[in-house]
C-alpha positions as CSV (number, residue, x, y, z in Angstrom):
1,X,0.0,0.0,0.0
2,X,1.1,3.2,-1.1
3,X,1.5,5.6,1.7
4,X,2.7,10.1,1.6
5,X,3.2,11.7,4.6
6,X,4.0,15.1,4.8
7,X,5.3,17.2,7.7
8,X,7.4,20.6,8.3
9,X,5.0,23.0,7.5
10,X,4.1,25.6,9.6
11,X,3.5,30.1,9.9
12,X,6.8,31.6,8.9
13,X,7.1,35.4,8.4
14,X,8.1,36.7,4.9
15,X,11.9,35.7,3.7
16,X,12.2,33.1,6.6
17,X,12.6,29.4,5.2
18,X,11.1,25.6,6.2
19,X,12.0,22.4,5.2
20,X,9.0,20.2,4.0
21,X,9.4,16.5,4.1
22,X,7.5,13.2,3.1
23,X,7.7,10.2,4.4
24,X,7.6,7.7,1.8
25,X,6.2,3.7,1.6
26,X,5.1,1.1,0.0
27,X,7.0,1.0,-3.1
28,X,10.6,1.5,-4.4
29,X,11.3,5.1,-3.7
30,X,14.5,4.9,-5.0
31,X,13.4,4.6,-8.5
32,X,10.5,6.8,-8.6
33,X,9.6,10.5,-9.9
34,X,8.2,12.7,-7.4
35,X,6.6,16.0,-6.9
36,X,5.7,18.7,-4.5
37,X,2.7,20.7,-5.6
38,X,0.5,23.2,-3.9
39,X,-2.7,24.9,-3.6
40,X,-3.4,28.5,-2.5
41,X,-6.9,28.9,-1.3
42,X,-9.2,30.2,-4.6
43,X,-6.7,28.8,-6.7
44,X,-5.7,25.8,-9.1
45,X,-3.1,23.3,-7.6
46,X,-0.2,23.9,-9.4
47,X,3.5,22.0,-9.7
48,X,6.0,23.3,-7.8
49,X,9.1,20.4,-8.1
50,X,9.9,17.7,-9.6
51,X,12.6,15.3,-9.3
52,X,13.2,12.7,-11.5
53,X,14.1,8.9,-11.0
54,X,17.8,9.6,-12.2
55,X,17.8,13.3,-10.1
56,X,17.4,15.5,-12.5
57,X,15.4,18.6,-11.1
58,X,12.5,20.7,-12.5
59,X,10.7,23.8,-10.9
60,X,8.0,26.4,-11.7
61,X,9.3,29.7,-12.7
62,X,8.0,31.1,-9.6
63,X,10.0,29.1,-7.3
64,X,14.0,29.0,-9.0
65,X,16.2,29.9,-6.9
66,X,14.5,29.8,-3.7
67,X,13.7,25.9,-3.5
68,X,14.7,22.9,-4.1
69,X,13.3,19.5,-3.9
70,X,15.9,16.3,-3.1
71,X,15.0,13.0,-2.4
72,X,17.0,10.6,0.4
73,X,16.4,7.2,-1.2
74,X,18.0,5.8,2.1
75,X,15.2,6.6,4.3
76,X,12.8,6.5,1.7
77,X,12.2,10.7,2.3
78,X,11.7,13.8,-0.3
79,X,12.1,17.2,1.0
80,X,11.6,20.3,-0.3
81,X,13.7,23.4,1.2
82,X,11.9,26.6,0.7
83,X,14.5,29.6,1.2
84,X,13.2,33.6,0.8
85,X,10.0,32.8,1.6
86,X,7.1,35.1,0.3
87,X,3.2,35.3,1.4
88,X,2.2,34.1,-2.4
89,X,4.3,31.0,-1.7
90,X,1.0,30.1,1.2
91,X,-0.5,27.3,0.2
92,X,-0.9,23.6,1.2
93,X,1.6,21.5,-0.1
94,X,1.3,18.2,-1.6
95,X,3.8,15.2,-1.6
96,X,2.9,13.0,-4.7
97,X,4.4,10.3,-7.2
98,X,5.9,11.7,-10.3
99,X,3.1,10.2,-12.4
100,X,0.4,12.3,-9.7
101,X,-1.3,9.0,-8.8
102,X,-0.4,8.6,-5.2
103,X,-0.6,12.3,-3.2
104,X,-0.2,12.7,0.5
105,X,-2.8,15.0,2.5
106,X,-0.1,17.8,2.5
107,X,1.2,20.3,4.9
108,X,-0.1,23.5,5.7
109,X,2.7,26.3,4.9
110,X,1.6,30.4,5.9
111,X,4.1,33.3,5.1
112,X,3.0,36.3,7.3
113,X,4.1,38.8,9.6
């Protein structure tokens, strides 16, 4: 079975940083694509990162430079470190396979003074 579980989120203030991870199971993390996404409240869930099974790294234009998304295929874990953060960048975030079929319940992140 299949299991996301996202933690680190949390109320930051404006150009602070977190470090969101996902606990991953149930198949062989190592190997797999995955993605962070989000969803700002009124608005479409968008891609954020994505890693693929060989590393290579992709982000929304919105995000280079401040994040990055890494994966620790020793303890099965994906984290994304958000740097400079910004109140647009408030959102829930999701944990999800690379191929979006598996998602987490995400993480509740809030940038505010």
């Amino acid at each position: 079975q299949v299991r996301l579980v996202e933690s680190g989120g949390g109320l930051v203030q404006p150009g602070g940083s977190l470090r969101l991870s996902c606990a991953a199971s149930g198949f062989t993390f190592k190997y797999a694509s995955m993605g962070w996404s989000r969803q700002a409240p009124g608005k479409q869930r968008e891609l954020v990162a994505h890693i693929s099974s060989d590393g290579r790294t992709n982000y929304t234009d919105s995000v280079k430079g401040r994040f990055a998304i890494s994966k620790d295929w020793a303890w099965n874990r994906l984290y994304l470190e958000m740097n400079s953060l910004k109140p647009e960048d408030t959102a829930i975030y999701y944990c999800h396979t690379g191929n979006s079929r598996y998602w987490g319940r995400g993480t509740q992140v809030t940038i505010s003074s």
